[in-house]
N, C-alpha and C positions, 0 to 999 in steps of 0.2 A: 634641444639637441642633447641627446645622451652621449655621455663620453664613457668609455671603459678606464672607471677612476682603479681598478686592479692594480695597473704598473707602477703607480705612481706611490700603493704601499707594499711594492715585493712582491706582489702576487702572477704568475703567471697562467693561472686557469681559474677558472670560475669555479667556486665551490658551493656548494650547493648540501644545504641541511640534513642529513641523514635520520628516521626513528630507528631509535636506539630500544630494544623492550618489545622487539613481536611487531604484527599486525597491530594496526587498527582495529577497532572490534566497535560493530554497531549495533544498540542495542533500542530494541520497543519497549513505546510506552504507552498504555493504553490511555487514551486522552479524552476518553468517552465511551460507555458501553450500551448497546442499542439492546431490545428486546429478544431474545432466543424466536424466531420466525421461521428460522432453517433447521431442518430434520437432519441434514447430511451438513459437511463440512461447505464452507461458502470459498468458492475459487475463483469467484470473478467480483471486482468490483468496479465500478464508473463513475467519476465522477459528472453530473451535466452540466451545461454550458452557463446554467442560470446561478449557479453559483451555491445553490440552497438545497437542491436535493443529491442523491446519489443513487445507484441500483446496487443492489448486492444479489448473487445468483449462485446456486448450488446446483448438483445435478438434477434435481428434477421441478427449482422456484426460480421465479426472479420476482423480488421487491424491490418497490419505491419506498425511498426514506428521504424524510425530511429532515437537516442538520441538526434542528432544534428542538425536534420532536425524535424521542430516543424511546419512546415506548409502545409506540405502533408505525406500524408502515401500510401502504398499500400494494397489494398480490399483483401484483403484472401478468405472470404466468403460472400454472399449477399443471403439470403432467402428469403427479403425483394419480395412477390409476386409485380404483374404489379395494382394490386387492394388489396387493405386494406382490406377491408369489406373480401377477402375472407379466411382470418384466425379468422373471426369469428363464420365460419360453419363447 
């Protein structure tokens, strides 16, 4: 049973901790760095259900990566055309 032991030292409302100093500020840390695979910046990543791999995907890849294996991955997809210039027509 909870009691509101408050009254019983003077207090009439609940107080409650205040951060004194700003925001909070959260910061990364790289915990692991996998192979450069991606040409363009990577915007999506997944983790899968089996615990050990993940995909990582940019505008025009997706790769499989393996947690433990940080220096190669396997291509899922490549869009990436034989000429550049021709995604821009």
């Amino acid at each position: 049973r909870l009691e509101n032991t408050n009254r019983e030292h003077g207090y009439d409302e609940l107080r409650v901790p205040r951060l004194v100093g700003g925001a909070p500020q959260a910061r990364a840390r790289a915990r692991a760095t996998y192979a450069r695979e991606h040409a363009y910046h990577v915007h999506s990543l997944s983790v899968c259900a089996d615990g050990e791999t993940f995909l990582s995907a940019d505008d025009l890849r997706v790769n499989l990566w393996r947690l433990d294996v940080a220096d190669r991955c396997c291509n899922v997809v490549d869009a990436k055309p034989p000429n550049m210039e021709d995604l821009a027509a």
